[in-house]
VEXNUVEX-429959 format. One line per field, with one value per residue (C-alpha): residue number from 0; residue in one letter; chain; x, y, z. Coordinates in steps of 0.5 Angstrom, whole numbers, plus 500, padded with zeros to 3 digits. Each point is the difference from the previous one (the first is absolute). Layout:
<pts>
seq = c(NUM	...) $
type = c(a	...) $
mol = c(A	...) $
px = c(X	...) $
py = c(Y	...) $
pz = c(Z	...) $
</pts>
This chain:
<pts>
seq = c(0	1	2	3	4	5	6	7	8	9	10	11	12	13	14	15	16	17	18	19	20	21	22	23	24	25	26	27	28	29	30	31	32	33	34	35	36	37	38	39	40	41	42	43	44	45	46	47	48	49	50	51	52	53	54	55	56	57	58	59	60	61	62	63	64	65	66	67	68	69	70	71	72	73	74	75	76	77	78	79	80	81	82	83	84	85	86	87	88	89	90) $
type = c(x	x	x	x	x	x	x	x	x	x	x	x	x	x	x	x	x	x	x	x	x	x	x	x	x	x	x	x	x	x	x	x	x	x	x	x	x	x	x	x	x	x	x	x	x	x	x	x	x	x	x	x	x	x	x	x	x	x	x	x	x	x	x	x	x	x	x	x	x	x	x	x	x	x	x	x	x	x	x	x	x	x	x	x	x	x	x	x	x	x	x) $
mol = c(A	A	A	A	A	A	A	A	A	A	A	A	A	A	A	A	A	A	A	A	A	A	A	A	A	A	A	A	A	A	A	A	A	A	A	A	A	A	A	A	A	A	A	A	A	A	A	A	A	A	A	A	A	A	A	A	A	A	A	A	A	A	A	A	A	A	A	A	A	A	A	A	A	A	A	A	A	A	A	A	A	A	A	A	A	A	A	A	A	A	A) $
px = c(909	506	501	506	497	504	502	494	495	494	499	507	501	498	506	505	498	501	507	502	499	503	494	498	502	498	492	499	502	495	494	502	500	493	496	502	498	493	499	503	495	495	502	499	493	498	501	500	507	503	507	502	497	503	507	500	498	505	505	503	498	494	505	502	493	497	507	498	492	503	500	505	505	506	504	497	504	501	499	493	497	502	496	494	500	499	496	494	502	499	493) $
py = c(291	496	502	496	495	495	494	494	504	502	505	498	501	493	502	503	492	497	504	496	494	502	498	508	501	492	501	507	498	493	506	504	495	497	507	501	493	501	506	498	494	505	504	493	499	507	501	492	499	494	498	500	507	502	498	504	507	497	499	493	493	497	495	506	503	494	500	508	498	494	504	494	500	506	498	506	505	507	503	495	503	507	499	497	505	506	497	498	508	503	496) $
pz = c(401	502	506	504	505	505	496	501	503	499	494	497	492	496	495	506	502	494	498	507	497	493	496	499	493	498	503	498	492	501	502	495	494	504	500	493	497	504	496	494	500	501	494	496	503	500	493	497	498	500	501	493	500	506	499	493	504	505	494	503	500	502	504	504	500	504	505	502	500	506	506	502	495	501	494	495	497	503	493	500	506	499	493	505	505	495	496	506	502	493	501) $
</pts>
């Protein structure tokens, strides 16, 4: 679906818009790391975990657990979010 467009007008890609401005790859780890804190703290209201619970499935800290579940907060390991990430697709 991405077909080629001239730069700055109507239809052009948001992601050939953000590359441009050379934040791409930064803006598509923080929506990343958003859906799956959203879906992570789903998981824990959905099957009445708390934190400390989740951080064992998760194999981390509760520390590390509350820094993936702040969509603000970018410094989690890639290994804990890979963790998060199959454990709310495994659900």
């Amino acid at each position: 679906m991405n077909t080629p467009t001239e730069p700055g007008t109507p239809g052009a890609c948001f992601a050939d818009f953000l590359r441009g401005q050379g934040t791409y790859e930064e803006t598509t780890e923080r929506a990343v790391k958003r859906v799956i804190a959203f879906q992570l703290a789903q998981v824990m209201a959905e099957q009445h975990l708390s934190k400390v619970a989740m951080a064992k499935r998760l194999e981390t800290s509760r520390s590390q657990l509350d820094r993936l579940l702040d969509p603000d907060k970018v410094n989690v390991t890639p290994a804990t979010l890979s963790r998060a990430a199959r454990m709310v697709w495994q659900l």
